[in-house]
C-alpha atoms as one frame of an Amber mdcrd trajectory, in Angstrom:
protein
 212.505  31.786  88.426 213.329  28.237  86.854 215.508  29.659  84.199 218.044
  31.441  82.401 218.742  32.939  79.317 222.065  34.754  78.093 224.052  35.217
  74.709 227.373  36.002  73.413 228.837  37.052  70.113 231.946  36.462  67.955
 233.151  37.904  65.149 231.508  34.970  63.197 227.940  34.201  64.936 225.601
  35.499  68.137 224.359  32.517  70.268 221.255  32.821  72.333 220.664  30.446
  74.750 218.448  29.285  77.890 218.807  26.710  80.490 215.809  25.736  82.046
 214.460  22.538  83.546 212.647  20.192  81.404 209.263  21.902  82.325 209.759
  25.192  81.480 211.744  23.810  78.097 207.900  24.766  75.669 208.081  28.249
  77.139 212.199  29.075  76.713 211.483  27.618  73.192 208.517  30.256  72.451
 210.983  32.673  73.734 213.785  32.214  71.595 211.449  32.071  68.508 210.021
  35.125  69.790 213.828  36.985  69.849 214.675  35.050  66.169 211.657  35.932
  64.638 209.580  38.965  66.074 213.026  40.820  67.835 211.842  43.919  69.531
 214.604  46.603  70.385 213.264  49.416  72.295 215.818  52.417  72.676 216.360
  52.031  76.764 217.488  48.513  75.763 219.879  49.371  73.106 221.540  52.381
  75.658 221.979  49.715  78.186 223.307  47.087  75.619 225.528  50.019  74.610
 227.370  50.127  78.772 227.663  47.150  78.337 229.450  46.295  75.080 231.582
  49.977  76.287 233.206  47.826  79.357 233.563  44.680  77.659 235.682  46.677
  75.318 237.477  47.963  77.821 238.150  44.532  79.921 239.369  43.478  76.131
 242.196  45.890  76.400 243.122  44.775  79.763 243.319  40.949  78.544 246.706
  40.817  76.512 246.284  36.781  74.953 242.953  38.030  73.408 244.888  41.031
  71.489 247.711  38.747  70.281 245.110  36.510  69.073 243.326  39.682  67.525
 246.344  40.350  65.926 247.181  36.758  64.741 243.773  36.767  62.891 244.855
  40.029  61.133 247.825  38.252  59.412 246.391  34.991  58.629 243.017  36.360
  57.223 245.058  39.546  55.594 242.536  41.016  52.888 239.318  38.979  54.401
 236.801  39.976  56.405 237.689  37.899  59.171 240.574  39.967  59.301 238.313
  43.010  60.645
């Protein structure tokens, strides 16, 4: 125990983060360089990732505001990437 690490993506950035308390900050630090700098992705990993990113896409379809916003992007960012 004694911490936490997660992440998230848009269509801009990924964020990894960790919250730990102050003693285990050295060793969630080492960790995150570790996933920056030396990232490891073995092929179990990437299946599960896979599930994953598979039902988010599906709670996506089921959340209306998020495809109107989708959508919104699409028109103001017409002929830009951020309109992907």
């Amino acid at each position: 125990g004694g911490g936490y690490l997660n992440a998230f993506t848009t269509k801009e950035h990924t964020c990894y983060y960790v919250r730990v308390l102050d003693e285990y900050l050295d060793r969630a630090l080492d960790t995150l360089i570790d996933l920056a700098f030396r990232p490891r992705f073995p092929e179990r990993e990437i299946e599960k990732e896979k599930e994953v990113i598979l039902e988010e896409m599906k709670m996506y379809e089921d959340t209306p505001d998020e495809y109107i916003f989708d959508l919104f992007e699409e028109l103001v960012y017409a002929g830009h990437p951020l309109a992907e």
